[in-house]
PLY file of the C-alpha trace (Angstrom):
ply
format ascii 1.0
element vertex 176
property float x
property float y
property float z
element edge 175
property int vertex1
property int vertex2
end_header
0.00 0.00 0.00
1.44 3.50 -0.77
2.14 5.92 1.99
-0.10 8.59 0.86
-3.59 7.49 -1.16
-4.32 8.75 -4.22
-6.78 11.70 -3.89
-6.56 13.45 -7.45
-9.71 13.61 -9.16
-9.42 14.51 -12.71
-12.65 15.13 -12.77
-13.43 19.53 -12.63
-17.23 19.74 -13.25
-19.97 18.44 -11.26
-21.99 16.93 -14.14
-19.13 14.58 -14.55
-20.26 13.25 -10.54
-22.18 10.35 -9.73
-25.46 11.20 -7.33
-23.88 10.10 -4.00
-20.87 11.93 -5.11
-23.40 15.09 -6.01
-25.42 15.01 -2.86
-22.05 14.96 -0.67
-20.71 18.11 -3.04
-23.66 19.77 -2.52
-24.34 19.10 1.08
-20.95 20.81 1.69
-21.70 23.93 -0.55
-24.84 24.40 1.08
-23.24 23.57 4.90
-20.56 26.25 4.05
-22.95 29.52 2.90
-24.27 30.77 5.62
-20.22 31.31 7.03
-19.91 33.40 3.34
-23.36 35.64 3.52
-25.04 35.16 7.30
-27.21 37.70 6.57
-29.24 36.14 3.75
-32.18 33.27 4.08
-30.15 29.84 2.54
-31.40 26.73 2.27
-31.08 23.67 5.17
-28.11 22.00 4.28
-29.79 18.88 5.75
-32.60 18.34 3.56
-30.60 16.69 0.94
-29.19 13.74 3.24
-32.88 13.58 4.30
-34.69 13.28 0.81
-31.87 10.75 0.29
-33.39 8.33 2.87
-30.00 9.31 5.99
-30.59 9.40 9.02
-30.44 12.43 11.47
-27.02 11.24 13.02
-25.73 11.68 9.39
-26.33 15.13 9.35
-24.71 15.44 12.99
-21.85 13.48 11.67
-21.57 15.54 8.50
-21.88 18.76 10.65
-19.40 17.69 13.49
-16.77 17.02 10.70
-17.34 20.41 9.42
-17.24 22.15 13.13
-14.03 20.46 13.91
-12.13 21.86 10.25
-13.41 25.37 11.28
-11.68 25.02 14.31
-8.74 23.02 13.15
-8.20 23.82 9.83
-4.48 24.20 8.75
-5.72 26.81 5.79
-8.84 28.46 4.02
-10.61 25.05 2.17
-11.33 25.47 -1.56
-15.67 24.89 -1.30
-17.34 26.23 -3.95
-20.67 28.48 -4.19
-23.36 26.15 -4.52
-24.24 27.59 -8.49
-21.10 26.82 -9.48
-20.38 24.10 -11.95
-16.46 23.22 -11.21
-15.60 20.83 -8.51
-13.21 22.42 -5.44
-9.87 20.64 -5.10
-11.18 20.67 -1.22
-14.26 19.00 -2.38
-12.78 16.40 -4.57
-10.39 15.42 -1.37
-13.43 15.10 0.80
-15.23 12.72 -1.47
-11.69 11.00 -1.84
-11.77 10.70 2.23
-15.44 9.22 2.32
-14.95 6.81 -0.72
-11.96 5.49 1.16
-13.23 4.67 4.43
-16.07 3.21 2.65
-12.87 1.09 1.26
-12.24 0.20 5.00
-8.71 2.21 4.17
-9.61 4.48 6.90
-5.71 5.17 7.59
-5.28 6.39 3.83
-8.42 8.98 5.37
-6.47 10.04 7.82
-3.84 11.03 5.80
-6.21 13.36 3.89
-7.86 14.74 6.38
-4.49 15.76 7.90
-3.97 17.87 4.36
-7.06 19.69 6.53
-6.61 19.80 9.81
-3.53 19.27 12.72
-3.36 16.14 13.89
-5.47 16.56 16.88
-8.65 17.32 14.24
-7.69 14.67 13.24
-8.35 12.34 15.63
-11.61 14.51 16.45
-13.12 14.64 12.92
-12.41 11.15 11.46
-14.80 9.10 13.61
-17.91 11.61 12.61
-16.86 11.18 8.50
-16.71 7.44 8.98
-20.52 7.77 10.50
-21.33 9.55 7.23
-19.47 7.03 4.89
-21.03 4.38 6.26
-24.76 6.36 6.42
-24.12 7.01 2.97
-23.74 3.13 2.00
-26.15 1.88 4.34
-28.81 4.27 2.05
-26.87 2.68 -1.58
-24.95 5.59 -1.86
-21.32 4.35 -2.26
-18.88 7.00 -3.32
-17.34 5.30 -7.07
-13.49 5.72 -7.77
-13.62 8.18 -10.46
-12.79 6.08 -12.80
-15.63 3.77 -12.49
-18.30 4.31 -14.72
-20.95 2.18 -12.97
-24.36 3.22 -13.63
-26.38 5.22 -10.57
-29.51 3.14 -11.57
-31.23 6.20 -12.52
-31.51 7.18 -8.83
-33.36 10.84 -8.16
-32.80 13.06 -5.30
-34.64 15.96 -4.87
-33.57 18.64 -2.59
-36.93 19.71 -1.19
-36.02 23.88 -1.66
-35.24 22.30 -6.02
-38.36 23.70 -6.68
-37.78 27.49 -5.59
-34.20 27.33 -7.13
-34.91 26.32 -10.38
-33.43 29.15 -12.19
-30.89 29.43 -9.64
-29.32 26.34 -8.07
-29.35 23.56 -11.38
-27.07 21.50 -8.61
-30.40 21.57 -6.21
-31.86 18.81 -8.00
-29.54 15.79 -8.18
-30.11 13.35 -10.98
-27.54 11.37 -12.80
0 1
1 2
2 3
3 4
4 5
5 6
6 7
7 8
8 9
9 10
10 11
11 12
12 13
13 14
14 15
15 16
16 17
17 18
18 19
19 20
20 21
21 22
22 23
23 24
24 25
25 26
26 27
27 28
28 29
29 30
30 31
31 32
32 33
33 34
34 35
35 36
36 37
37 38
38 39
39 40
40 41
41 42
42 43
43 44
44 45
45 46
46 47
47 48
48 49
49 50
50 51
51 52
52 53
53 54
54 55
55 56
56 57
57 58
58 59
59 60
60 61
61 62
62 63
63 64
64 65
65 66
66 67
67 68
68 69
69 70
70 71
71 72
72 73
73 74
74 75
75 76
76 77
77 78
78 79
79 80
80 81
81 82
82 83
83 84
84 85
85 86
86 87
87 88
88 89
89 90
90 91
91 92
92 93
93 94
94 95
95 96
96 97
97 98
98 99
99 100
100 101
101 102
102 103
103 104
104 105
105 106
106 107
107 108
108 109
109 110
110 111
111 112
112 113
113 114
114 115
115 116
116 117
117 118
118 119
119 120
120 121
121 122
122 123
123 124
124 125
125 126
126 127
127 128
128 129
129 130
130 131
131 132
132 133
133 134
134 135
135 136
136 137
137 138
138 139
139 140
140 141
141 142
142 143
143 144
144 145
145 146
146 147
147 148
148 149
149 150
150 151
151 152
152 153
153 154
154 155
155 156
156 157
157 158
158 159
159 160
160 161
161 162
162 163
163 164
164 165
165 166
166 167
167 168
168 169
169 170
170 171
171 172
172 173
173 174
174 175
């Protein structure tokens, strides 16, 4: 086994994501706006991993991870705004850290994460992502290598708010 897992994603758009892959891009983007504009009305982050059949201790594992790279985080994270059609080099390593632990190479997660945060985040945030890895494949959503082409089975999931974003937020409505 190498000592530092591959993480590089060639992939730079979100249409080129699977839906798991989508939902966990998204979840992030929406998770991260309120920090950017605090003043504005956003959407629930949540209601994604809900519509997507998760359960609530997802969304507390998803949000704990997130809580402990605010507080630990070894520099600014590369998230982008949720209209945006390219994929963040920060959000390309996080679906590199889920898809591994769903690997059971939870080490090789680690070692990503630690691109994030000092050691002792670490330690804190990697139990909470391995809840959410393992949420996310109890519900069928397992995170494909990128270079897997498998298909998604036409799976649909609609971020309840989809329907007030239209015009807005294309990545609101996850189909692939």
């Amino acid at each position: 086994m190498p000592t530092t897992p591959a993480f590089t994603d060639p992939r730079k758009r979100l249409a080129e994501l699977k839906t798991a892959e989508n939902l966990v891009v998204m979840t992030l983007r929406l998770w991260a706006e309120p920090l950017r504009d605090p003043e504005k009305a956003h959407p629930h982050w949540q209601d994604g991993l809900t519509a997507a059949g998760l359960s609530n201790d997802a969304a507390v594992a998803f949000d704990t991870v997130m809580r402990v790279t605010i507080a630990a985080a070894l520099r600014p994270l590369d998230v982008h705004r949720p209209t945006c059609p390219a994929l963040g080099s920060d959000e390309a390593r996080l679906l590199g850290m889920i898809r591994l632990i769903q690997q059971d190479r939870h080490g090789d997660a680690g070692v990503l994460l630690a691109d994030w945060l000092a050691m002792s985040g670490v330690r804190m945030a990697l139990a909470p992502l391995c809840i959410l890895a393992h949420a996310l494949e109890r519900a069928g959503l397992s995170l494909p290598t990128p270079r897997e082409h498998a298909s998604d089975a036409g799976r649909v999931i609609d971020f309840p708010q989809s329907q007030r974003m239209v015009g807005a937020d294309p990545g609101a409505r996850l189909v692939h």
